[in-house]
C-alpha positions as a Markdown table, in Angstrom:
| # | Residue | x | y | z |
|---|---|---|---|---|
| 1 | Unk | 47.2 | 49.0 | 29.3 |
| 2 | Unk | 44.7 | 50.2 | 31.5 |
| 3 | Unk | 41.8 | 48.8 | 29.6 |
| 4 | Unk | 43.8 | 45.5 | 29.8 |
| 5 | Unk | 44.4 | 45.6 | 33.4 |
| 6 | Unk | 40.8 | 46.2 | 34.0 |
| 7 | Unk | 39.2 | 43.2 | 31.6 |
| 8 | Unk | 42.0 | 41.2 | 33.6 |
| 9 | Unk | 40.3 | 42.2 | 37.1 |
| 10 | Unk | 36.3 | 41.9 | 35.8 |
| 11 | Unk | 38.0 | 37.8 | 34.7 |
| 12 | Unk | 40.0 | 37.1 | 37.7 |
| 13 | Unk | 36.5 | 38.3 | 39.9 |
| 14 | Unk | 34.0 | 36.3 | 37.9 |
| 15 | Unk | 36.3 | 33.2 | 37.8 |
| 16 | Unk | 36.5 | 33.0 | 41.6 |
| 17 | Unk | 36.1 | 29.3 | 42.7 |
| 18 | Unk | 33.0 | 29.1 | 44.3 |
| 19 | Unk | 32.1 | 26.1 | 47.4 |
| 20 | Unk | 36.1 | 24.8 | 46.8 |
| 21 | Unk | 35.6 | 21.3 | 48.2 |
| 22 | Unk | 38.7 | 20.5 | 50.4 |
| 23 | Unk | 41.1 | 18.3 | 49.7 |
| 24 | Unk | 41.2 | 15.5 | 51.2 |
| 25 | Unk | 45.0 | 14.0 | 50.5 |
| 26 | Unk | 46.9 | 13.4 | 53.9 |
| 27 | Unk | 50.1 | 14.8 | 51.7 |
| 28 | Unk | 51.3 | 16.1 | 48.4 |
| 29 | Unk | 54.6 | 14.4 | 48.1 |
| 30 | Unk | 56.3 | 14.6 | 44.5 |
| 31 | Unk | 55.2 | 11.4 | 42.2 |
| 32 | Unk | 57.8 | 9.6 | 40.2 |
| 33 | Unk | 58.3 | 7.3 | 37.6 |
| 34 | Unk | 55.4 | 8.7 | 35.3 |
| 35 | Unk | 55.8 | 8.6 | 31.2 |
| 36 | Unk | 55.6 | 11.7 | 30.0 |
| 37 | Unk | 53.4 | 13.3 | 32.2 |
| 38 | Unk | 51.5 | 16.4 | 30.4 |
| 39 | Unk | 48.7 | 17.4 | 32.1 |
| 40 | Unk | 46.9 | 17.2 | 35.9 |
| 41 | Unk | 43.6 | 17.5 | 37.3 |
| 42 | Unk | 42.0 | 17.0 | 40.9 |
| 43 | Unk | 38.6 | 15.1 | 41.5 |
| 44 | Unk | 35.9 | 17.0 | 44.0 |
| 45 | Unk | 37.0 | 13.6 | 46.0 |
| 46 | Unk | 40.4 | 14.2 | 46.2 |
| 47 | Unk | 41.6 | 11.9 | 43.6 |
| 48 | Unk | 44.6 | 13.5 | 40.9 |
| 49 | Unk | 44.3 | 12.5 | 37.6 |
| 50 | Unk | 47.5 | 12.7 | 35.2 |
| 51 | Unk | 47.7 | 11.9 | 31.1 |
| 52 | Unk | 51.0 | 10.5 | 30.8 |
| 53 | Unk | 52.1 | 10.6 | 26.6 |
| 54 | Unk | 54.8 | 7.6 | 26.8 |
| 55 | Unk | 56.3 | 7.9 | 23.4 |
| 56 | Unk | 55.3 | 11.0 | 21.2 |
| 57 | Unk | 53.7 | 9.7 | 17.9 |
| 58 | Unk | 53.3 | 6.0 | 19.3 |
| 59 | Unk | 49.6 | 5.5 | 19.2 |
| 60 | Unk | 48.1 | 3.4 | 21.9 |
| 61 | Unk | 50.5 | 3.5 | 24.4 |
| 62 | Unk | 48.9 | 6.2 | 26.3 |
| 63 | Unk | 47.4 | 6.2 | 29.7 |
| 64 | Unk | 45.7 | 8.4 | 32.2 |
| 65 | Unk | 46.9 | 7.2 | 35.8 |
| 66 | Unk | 44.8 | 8.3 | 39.3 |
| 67 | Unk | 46.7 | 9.1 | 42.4 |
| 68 | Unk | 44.2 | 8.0 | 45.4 |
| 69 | Unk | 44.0 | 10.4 | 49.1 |
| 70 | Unk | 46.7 | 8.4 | 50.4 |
| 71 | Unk | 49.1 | 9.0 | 47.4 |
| 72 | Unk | 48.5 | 5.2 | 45.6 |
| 73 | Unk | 48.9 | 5.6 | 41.6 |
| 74 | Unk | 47.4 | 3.0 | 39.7 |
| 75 | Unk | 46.1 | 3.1 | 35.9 |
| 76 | Unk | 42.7 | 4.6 | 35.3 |
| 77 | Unk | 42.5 | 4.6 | 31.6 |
| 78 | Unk | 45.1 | 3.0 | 28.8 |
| 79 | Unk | 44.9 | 2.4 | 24.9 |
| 80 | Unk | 45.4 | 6.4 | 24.7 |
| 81 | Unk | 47.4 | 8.0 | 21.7 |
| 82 | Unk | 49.1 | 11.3 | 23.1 |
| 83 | Unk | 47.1 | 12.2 | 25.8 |
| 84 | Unk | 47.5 | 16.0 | 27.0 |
| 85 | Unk | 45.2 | 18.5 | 28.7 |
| 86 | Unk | 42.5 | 17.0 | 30.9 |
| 87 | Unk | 39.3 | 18.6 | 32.2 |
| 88 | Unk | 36.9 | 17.7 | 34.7 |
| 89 | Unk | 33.1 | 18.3 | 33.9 |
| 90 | Unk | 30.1 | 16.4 | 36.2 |
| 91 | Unk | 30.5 | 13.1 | 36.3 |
| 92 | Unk | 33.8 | 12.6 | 33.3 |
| 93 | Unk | 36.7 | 13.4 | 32.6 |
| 94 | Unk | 38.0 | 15.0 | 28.7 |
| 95 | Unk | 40.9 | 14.2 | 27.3 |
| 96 | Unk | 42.9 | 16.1 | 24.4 |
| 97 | Unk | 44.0 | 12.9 | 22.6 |
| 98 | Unk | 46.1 | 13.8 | 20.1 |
| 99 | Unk | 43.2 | 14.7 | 17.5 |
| 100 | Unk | 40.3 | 13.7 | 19.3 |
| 101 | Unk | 38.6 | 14.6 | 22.4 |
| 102 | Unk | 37.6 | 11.6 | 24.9 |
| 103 | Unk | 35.6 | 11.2 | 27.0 |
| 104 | Unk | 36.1 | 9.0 | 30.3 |
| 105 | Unk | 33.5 | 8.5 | 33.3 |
| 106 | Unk | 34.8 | 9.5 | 36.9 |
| 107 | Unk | 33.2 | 6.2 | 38.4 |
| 108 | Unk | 33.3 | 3.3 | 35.6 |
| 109 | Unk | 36.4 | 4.6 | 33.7 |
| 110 | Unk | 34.1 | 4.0 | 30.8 |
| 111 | Unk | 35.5 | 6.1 | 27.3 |
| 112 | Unk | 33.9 | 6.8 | 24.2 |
| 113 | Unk | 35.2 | 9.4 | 21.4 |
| 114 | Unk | 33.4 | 12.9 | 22.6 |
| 115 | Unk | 34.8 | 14.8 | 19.2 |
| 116 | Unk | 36.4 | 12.7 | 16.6 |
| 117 | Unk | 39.4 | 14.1 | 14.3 |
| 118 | Unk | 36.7 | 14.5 | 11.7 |
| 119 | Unk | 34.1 | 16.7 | 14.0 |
| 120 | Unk | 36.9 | 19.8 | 13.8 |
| 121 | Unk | 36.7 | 22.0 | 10.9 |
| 122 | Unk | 40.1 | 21.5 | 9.6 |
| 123 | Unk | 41.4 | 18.1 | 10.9 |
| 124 | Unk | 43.5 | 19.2 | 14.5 |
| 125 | Unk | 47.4 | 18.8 | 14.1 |
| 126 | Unk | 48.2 | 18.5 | 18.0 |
| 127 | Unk | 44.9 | 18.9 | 20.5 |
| 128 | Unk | 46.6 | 20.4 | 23.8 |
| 129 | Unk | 44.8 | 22.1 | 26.7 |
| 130 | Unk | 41.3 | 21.8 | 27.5 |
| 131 | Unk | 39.0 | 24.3 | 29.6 |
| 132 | Unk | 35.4 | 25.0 | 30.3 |
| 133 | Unk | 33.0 | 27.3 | 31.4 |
| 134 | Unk | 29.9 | 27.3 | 33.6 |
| 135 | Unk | 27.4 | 27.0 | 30.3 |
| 136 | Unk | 28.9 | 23.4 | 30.0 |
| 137 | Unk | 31.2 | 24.4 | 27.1 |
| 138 | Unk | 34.9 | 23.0 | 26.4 |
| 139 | Unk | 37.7 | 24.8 | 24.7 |
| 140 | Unk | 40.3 | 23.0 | 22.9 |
| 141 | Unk | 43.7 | 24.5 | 22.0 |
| 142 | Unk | 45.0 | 23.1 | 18.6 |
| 143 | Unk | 48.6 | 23.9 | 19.0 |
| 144 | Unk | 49.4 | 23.4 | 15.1 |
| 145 | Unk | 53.0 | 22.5 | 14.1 |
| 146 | Unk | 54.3 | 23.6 | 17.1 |
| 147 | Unk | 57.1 | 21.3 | 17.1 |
| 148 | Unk | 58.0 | 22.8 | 13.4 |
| 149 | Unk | 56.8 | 26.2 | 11.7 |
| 150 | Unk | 55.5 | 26.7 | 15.3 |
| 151 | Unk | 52.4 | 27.7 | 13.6 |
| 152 | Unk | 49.1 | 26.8 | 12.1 |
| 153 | Unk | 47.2 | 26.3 | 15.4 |
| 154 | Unk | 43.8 | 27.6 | 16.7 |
| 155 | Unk | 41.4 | 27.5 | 19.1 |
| 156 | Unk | 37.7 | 25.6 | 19.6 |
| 157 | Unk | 34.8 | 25.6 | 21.1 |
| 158 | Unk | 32.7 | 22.5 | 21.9 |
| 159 | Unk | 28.9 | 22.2 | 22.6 |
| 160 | Unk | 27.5 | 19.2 | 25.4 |
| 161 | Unk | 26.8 | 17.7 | 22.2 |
| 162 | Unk | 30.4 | 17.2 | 20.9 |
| 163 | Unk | 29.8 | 19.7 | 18.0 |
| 164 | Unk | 33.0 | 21.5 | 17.7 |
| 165 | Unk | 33.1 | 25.1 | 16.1 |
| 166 | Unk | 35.9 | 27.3 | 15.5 |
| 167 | Unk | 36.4 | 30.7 | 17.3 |
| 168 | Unk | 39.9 | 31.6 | 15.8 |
| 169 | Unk | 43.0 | 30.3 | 14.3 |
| 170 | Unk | 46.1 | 32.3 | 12.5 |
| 171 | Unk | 44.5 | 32.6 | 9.3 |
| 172 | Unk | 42.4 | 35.5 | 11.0 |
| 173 | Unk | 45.1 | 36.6 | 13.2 |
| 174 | Unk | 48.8 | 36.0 | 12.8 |
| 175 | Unk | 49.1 | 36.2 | 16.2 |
| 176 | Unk | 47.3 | 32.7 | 16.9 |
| 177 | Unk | 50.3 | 31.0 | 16.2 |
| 178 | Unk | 50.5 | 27.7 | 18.9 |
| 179 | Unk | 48.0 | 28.5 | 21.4 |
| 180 | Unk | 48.3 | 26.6 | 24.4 |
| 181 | Unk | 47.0 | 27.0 | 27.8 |
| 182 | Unk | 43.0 | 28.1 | 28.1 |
| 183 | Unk | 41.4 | 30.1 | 30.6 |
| 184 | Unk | 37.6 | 30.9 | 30.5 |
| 185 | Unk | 35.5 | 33.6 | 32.2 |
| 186 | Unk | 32.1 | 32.6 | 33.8 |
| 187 | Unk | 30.1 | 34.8 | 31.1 |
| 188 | Unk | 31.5 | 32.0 | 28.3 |
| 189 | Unk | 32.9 | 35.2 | 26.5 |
| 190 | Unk | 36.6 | 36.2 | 27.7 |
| 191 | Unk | 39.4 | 33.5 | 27.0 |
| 192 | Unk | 43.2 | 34.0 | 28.3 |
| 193 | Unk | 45.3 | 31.9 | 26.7 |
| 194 | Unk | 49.1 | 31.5 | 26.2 |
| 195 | Unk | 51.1 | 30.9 | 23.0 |
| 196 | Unk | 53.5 | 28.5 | 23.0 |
| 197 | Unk | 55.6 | 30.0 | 20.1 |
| 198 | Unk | 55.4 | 33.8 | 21.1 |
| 199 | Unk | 55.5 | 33.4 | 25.2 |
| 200 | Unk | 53.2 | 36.0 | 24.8 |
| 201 | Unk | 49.8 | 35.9 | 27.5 |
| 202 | Unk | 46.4 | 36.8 | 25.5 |
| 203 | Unk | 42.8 | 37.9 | 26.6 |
| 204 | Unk | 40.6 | 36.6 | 23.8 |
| 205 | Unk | 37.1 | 38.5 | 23.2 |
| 206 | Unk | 35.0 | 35.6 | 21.4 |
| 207 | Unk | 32.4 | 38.0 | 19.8 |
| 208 | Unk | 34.4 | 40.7 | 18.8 |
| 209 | Unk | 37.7 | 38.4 | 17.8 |
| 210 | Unk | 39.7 | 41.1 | 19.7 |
| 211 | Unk | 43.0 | 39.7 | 20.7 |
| 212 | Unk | 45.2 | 42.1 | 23.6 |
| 213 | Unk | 48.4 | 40.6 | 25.3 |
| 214 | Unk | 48.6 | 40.8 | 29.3 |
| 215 | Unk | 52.2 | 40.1 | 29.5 |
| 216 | Unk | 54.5 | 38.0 | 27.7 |
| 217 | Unk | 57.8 | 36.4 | 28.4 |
| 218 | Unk | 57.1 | 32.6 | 29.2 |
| 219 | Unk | 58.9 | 31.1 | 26.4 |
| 220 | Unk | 57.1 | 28.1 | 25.8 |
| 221 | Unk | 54.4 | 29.1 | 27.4 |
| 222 | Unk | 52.2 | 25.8 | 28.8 |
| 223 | Unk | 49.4 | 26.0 | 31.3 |
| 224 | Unk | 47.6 | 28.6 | 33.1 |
| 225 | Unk | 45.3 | 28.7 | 36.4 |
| 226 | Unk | 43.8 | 31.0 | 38.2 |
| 227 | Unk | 43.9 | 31.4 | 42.3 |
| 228 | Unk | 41.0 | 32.8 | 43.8 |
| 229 | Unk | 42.7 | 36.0 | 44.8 |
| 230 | Unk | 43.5 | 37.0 | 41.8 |
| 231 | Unk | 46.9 | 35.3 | 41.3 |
| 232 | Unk | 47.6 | 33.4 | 38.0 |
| 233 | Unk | 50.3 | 31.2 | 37.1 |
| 234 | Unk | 51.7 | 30.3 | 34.0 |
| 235 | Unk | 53.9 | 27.3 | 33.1 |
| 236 | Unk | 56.7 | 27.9 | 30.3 |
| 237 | Unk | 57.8 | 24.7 | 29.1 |
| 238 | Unk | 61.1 | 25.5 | 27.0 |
| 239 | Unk | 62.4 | 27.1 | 29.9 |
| 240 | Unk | 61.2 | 25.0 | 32.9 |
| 241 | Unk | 60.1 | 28.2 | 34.8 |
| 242 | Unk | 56.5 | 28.3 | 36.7 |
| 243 | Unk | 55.3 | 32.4 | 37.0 |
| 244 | Unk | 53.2 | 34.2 | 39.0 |
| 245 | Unk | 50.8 | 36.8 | 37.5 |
| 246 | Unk | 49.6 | 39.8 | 39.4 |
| 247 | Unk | 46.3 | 41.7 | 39.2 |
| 248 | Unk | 48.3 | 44.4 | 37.9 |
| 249 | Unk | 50.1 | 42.1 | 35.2 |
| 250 | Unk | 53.6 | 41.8 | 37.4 |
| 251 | Unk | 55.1 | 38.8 | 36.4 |
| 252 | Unk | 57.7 | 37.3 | 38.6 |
| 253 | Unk | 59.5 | 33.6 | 38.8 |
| 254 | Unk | 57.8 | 31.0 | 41.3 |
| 255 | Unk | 59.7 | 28.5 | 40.7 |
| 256 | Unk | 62.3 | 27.1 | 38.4 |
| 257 | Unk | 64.6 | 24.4 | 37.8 |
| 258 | Unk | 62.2 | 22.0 | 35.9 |
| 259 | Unk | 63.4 | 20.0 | 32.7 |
| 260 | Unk | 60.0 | 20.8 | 31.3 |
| 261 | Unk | 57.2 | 22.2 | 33.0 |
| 262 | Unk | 53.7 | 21.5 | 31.6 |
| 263 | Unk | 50.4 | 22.2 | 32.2 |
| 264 | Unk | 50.1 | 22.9 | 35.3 |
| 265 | Unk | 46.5 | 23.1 | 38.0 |
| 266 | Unk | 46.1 | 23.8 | 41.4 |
| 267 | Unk | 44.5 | 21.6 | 44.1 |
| 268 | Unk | 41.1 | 21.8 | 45.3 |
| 269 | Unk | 41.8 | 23.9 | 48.3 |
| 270 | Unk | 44.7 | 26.0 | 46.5 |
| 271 | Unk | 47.3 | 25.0 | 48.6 |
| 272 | Unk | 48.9 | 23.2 | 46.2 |
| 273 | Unk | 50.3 | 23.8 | 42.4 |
| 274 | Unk | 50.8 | 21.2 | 40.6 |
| 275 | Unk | 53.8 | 21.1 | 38.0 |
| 276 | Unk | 54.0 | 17.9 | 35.5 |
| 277 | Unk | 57.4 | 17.8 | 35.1 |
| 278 | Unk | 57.4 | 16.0 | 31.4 |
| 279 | Unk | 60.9 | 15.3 | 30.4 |
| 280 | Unk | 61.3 | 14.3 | 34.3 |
| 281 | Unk | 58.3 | 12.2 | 34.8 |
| 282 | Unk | 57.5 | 14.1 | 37.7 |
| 283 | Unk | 54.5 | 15.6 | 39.3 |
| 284 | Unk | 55.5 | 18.2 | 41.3 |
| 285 | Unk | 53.8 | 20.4 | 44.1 |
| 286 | Unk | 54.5 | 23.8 | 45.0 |
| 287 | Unk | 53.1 | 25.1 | 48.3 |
| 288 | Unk | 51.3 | 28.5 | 47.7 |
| 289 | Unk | 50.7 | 30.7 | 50.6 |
């Protein structure tokens, strides 16, 4: 456990934000009325970005809305499938759509497919979170059949290019069951991620395949961020609980109460988690001190 605790501090140190750009929303007042809201990101200029699913399975009727610094949502993006986690990288914004990854531009809302269905090694069964490190990579959770077996899923890594290649799925550990939230280290080597079937909390060595758990519990667990004082938080879906993570792996209830709490981010200046409540169709904020 020690070993653990310490790989857990090295992460939590290298993944420090650095230059957090400041937020510049007058408030974060709770957004209703959204369609399945999965996943949430904020722009360096302030702007929120949710994928809202609509109907599970109903191809085309999902969207990616934008909440402007004065709390105005309008579409950004439509013509989606299920659209889940998003990630912000330069100048676009990725989307986990169902089996593809796309790719939309911050300032034209211009989208092309950045990984097609057929670019993955075995074709994805449910694309979930996204997550990237400071060598321009992505990570893609494939969450399997994880409204089934509640297996079969895995875990990718993507090139600037779009070529996809996989780092691990169940076949070569058990354990990798329906991965779901991503968290990468600055180094491109350490990945925490959550399974949604176990509720158990993973570090992830990509070279040496080595799997350890941190702490487990979170049901369903969802999304994961890290604050810059070594705080994470993880989202656990079936139970509609948010946690908070210590350094030292304590893992205590933030907040609760939620239908289904997804996958969650914080705001720019960390003031601010934000909760997509999914059967709700609510974005939530909790204040953090």
């Amino acid at each position: 456990m020690a070993k653990i605790i310490l790989i857990l501090a090295l992460y939590l140190t290298a993944c420090a934000p650095q230059n957090l750009s400041k937020s510049s929303n007058k408030a974060f007042q709770k957004i209703t009325g959204l369609k399945t809201p999965e996943s949430v990101v904020q722009a360096k200029d302030g702007r929120i970005f949710i994928s809202e699913i609509a109907e599970f399975g109903k191809d085309g009727d999902g969207q990616i809305s934008v909440v402007d610094t004065v709390g105005k949502v309008s579409v950004f993006a439509s013509g989606l499938d299920d659209p889940k986690g998003l990630k912000i990288t330069g100048e676009n914004l990725y989307v986990a759509d169902k089996t593809k990854i796309i790719k939309i531009g911050l300032n034209d809302a211009k989208s092309s497919v950045f990984v097609p269905a057929s670019g993955f090694a075995t074709t994805p069964q449910f694309l979930n979170d996204l997550e990237a490190d400071l060598q321009g990579n992505l990570y893609v959770s494939d969450s399997g059949d994880i409204l089934g077996s509640g297996k079969g899923g895995a875990i990718y890594k993507i090139d600037s290019n779009g070529k996809a290649s996989l780092i691990i799925d169940g076949k070569q550990d058990a354990r990798i069951m329906a991965p779901n939230g991503l968290l990468a280290d600055d180094t491109g080597n350490i990945l925490i991620y959550v399974d949604f079937t176990s509720g158990v909390l993973y570090t992830l060595n990509q070279q040496t395949k080595a799997l350890d758990d941190i702490a487990e519990g979170f049901g369903g667990g969802d999304g994961i961020v890290h604050h810059s004082n070594g705080t994470m938080y993880v989202s656990d879906w079936k139970s509609g609980k948010v946690f908070s993570v210590s350094r030292k792996n304590e893992v205590t209830i933030l907040k609760e109460g939620y239908q289904s709490a997804a996958d969650i981010a914080m705001t720019n200046d960390e003031k601010f988690l934000m909760v997509p409540d999914m059967k709700a169709g609510v974005l939530d904020f909790i204040p953090l001190n």
